[in-house]
N, C-alpha and C positions, 0 to 999 in steps of 0.2 A: 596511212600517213607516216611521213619516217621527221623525225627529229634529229638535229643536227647541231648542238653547241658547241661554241670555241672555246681553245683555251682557259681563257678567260674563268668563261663559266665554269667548267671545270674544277678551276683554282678556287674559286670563290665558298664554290659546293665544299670540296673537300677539308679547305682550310678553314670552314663555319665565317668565313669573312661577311658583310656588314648587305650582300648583294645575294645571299645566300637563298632568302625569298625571292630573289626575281630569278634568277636561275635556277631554284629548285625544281617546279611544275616542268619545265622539259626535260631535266634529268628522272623524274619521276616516271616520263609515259615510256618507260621499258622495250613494250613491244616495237615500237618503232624507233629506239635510241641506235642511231648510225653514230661507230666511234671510226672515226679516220685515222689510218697510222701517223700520219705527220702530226696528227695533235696527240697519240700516244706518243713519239719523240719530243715534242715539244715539254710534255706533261713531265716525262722522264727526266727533262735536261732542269725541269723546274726545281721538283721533289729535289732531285739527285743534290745540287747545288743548297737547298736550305735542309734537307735531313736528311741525308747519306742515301747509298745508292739499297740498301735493305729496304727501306720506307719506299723509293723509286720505282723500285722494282714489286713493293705492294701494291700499287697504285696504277699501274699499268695493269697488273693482274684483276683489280677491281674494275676497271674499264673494259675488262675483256669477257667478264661475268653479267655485267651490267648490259654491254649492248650488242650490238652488231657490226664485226668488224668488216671496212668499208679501207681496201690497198688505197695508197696513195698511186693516181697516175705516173710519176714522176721517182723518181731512186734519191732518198737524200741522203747524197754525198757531199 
């Protein structure tokens, strides 16, 4: 079974936000954690803009340890 969370989730997890129980348990099942490039950009443009692009660029590398990276269809240009 592959797990698949948004942005969102991600942000929530990361930042110990108030939502962090309801997105935890699918961030949790590892073996099947799909990370999609467009939500490592999105992730990126988030971090980048509230704690510089060092923290941005941790956090992407976390994502890339964490799960299974999954190209985006589409070129975001």
């Amino acid at each position: 079974m592959s797990v698949l969370a948004d942005t969102c989730g991600w942000i929530e997890w990361l930042a110990d936000g108030p939502l962090t129980d309801h997105y935890g348990p699918s961030l949790d099942y590892l073996a099947g954690l799909l990370v999609p490039t467009c939500l490592q950009f999105e992730l990126y443009n988030w971090a980048k803009r509230g704690r510089g692009e060092p923290v941005a660029l941790q956090a992407i590398a976390f994502t890339d340890r964490l799960g299974r990276l999954a190209p985006s269809p589409w070129p975001l240009v």
